[in-house]
N, C-alpha and C positions, 0 to 999 in steps of 0.2 A: 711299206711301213711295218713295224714290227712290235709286239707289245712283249713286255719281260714279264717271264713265269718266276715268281717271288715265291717263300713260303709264307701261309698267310696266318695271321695269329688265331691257332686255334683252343684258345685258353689262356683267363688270366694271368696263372703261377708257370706256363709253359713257357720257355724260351728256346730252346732249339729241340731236333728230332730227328730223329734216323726216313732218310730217302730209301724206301725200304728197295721198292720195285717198280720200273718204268714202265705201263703200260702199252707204250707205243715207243716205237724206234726211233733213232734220229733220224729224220728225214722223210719220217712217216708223215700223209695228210691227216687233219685232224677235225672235227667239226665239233662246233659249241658244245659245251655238253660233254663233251667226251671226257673220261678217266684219262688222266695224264699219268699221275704215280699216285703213290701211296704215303703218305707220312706217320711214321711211327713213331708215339712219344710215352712219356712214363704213364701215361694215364690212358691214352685210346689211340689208334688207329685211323686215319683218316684219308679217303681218296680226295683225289683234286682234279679237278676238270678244265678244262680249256673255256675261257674266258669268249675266246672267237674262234672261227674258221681259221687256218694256213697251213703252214708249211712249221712243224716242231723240227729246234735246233739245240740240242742238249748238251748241258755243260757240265752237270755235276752226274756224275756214276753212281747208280745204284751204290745202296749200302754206303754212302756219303752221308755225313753226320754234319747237318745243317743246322742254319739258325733262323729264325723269324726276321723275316724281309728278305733272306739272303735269295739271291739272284743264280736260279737253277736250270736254265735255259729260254728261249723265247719261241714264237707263233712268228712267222714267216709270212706277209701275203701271197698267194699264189696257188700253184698247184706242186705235188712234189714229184719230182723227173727220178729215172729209174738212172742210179746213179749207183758205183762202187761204193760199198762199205767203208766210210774212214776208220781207222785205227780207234779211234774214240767211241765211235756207234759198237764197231764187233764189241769191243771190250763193254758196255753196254747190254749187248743183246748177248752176249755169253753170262754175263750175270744174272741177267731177269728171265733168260729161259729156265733153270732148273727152277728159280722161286715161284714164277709162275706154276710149273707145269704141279711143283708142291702144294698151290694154292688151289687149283683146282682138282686134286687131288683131298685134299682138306674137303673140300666143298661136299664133293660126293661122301664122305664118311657122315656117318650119324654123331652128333656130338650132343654130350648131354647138358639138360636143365638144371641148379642150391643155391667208391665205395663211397666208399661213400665221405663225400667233404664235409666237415663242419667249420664254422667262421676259425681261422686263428690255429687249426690242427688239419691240415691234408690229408685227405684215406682214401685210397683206391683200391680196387677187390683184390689187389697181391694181398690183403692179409688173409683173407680168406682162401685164397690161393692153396695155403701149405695145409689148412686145415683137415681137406677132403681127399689130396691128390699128389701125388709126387710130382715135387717142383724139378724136371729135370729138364725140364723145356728150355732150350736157347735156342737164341734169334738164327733162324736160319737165312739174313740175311746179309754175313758176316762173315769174308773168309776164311776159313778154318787152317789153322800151322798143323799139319800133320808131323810126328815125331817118329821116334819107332815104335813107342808102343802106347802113345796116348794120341789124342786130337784137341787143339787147345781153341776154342772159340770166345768171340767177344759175346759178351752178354747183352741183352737188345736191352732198351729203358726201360721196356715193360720190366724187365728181369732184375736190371738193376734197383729199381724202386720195390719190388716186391721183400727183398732181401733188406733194405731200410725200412721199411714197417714191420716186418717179421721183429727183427729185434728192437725197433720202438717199442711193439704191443707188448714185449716182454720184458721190459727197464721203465715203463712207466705206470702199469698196471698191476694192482694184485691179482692177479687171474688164480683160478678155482674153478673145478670143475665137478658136478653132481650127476648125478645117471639116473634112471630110469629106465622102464621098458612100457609097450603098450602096443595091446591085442589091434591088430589091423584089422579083423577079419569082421567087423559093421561098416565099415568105410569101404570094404572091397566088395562085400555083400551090394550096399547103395549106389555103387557102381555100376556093377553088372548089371544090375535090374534097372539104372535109369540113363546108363550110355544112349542108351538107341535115341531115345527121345531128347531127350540134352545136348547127343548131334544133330539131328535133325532141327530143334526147334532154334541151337544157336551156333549152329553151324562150327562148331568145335567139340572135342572130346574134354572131358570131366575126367583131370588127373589127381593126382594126389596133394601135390603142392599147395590149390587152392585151399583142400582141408586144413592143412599144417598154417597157412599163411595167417585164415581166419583163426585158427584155434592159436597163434602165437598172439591176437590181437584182443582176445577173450582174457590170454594170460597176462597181457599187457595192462588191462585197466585192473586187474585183480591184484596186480604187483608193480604200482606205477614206475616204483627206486630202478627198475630196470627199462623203462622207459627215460631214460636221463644219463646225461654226461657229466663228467667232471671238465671245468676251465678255469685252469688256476686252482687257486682257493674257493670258485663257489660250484654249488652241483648246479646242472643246468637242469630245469624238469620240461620235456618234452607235453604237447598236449597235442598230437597230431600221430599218426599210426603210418609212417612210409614206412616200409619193408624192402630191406635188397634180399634179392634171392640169386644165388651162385651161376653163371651161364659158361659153358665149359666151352673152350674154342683152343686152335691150336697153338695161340698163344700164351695160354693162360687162362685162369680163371677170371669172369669179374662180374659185377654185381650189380645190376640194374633194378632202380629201385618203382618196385610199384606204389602207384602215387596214393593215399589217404584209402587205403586195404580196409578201413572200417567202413567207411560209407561203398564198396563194390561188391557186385554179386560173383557168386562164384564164376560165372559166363565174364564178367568182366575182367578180373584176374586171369583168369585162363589166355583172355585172351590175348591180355599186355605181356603176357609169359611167354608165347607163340611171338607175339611180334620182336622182345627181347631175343630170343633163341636166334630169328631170322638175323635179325639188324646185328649180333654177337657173331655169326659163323661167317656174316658176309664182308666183318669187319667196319659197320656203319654206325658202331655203339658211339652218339657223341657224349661229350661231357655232364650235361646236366642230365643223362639218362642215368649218372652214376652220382650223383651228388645228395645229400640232405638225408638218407637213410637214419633210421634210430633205432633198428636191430636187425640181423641177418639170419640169412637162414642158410647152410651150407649142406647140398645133402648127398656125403658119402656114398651112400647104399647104390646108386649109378655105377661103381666101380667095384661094387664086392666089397666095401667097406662094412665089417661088423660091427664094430666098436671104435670109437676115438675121442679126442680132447681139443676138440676144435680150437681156435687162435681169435682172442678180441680182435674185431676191427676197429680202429681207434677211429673216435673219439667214442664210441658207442660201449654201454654199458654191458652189453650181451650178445651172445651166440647161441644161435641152437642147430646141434651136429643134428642130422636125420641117416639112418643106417640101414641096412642088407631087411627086407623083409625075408624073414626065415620061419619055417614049420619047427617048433620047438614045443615038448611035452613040458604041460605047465597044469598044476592045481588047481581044480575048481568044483566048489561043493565038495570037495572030499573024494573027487575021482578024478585020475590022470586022462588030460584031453590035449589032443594038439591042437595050435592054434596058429596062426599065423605071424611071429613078433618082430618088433623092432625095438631096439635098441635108441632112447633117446641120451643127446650128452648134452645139457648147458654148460657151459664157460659165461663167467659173470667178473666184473670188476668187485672184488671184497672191501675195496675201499668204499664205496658207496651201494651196495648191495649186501643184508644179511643173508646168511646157511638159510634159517627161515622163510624170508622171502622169494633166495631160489628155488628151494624144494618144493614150497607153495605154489609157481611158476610150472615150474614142470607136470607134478600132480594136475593140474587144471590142462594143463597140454595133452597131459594121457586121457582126461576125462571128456576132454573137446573129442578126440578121435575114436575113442571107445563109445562116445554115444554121441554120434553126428549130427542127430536130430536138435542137440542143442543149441548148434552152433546155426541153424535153419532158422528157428527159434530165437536168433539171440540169447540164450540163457547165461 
């Protein structure tokens, strides 16, 4: 008896998705549980596991652009006999070894930590994408036409859809961008002096992110208009603090949102950031880890990013770029001192956001990080 391996719906607005890579051969034994393939769609990544024990009979080839329900090979009872390679498996296992051997290759690299849905407008962290990082990434699971002197690839979904929000966030939005700068060096000071014990007591490291996530939630009640969407003709006003923060993977950026950032400790944050980062590199980000955000945070400076103008993630009224900590001589009391800066950019929708309200935003962003004890404090 034999059970058919379907693609299974993984999301409401999703209807088909790239068969990225087979984890197992045709013919290979397989036990419950097991990673079957991988399915790539315009919004996440997803392995699929074998339903039962048997014997995998594989019909659709890697990098085959499937649909929801469709019928991608089936589970065999038995055991599997050491049998010549058909035409179908080689071509098969010629595709999924280099992607593999890329994937774990991915794995072992260090990738860095910077969409979110709302009812009636789809956003997924491709707009955030272009903000911090060069979009040059294509689906390496897609075979390439070599020419003479170019290489012409198909674009994965992820990629395709990152390129429809890029130019949504830019024809529906009055996007503006205001700057700022702000001294690290109290935040990196509170660091050093209370790592040891904030590992030890909660068993993760005390990064940066957490300050910025709190101090953008301080700016948030300070400046609610950026707390809020436009649908249609009315403004939407959020009363709830989810935060997406940028997770770099090699397929892209995207942006898992941490859930009600007002009510969590910095230990808390930290450590839904960790578990993001894992669940992003390993490819395990699902849907609703990316949905319901109401402002981002995208941060450059992971790449040597000095300066930029980060990109709205729609439906969201705001962005904030985070940049290159740099040793920069700067003014103070009347004598030239270095100090350690970064560069902040907000990006804000002008249609329902004032100049005054951003720079008000920001200012309070530099003031949360210049003196941390307030953000301890609640102030």
């Amino acid at each position: 008896m034999s059970l058919e391996i379907k693609i299974p719906a993984v999301g409401e607005s999703i209807t088909s998705g790239l068969l990225s890579v087979w984890h197992k051969n045709d013919g290979d034994s397989v036990a419950a549980g097991d990673a079957l393939f991988t399915l790539e769609t315009d919004k996440v990544s997803t392995e699929i596991t074998a339903e039962k024990a048997g014997v995998l009979k594989i019909s659709a080839a890697a990098g085959s652009e499937v649909k929801i329900g469709e019928v991608v090979g089936s589970i065999e009872e038995g055991k599997a006999e050491a049998a010549v390679p058909t035409k179908a498996a080689a071509k098969t296992k010629e595709k999924t070894a280099p992607v593999a051997a890329k994937k774990a290759a991915a794995v072992r690299a260090p990738t860095p930590v910077a969409t979110i849905e709302a009812p009636a407008v789809p956003s997924i962290s491709e707009s955030v994408a272009a903000a911090n990082t060069a979009l040059s990434t294509l689906s390496e699971n897609t075979a390439p036409v070599t020419e003479s002197r170019s290489t012409r690839k198909k674009l994965s979904p992820l990629r395709r859809k990152i390129a429809q929000q890029l130019v949504m966030a830019q024809h529906t939005a009055a996007i503006l961008t205001t700057f700022n700068e702000c001294d690290m060096s109290a935040v990196m000071s509170l660091r050093a002096s209370q790592q040891e014990a904030f590992t030890k007591e909660h068993g993760i490291k005390l990064g940066f992110m957490s300050f910025f996530i709190k101090a953008t939630v301080s700016a948030l009640k300070a400046c609610p208009a950026i707390n809020g969407r436009m649908d249609g003709e009315d403004f939407v006003q959020n009363h709830y603090f989810d935060i997406g923060v940028a997770v770099g993977t090699e397929r892209g950026l995207v942006v898992p949102v941490v859930r009600d950032a007002d009510q969590k400790s910095f230990a808390d944050i930290e450590r839904d950031l960790a578990a993001y980062a894992v669940k992003a590199r390993e490819g395990k980000i699902k849907i609703e880890d990316l949905q319901g955000g109401v402002f981002t945070l995208s941060n450059g400076g992971i790449y040597g990013s000095l300066l930029s103008t980060p990109i709205l993630n729609p439906p969201q009224s705001g962005i904030l770029g985070m940049h290159k900590i740099q040793e920069r001589p700067i003014a103070e009391k009347g004598q030239v001192v270095i100090r350690p800066m970064m560069y902040l950019a907000l990006s804000y929708d002008h249609r329902v956001v004032d100049g005054k309200e951003a720079v008000t935003f920001l200012v309070r962003v530099k003031e949360c990080i210049e003196n941390p004890v307030r953000l301890m404090l609640d102030l």
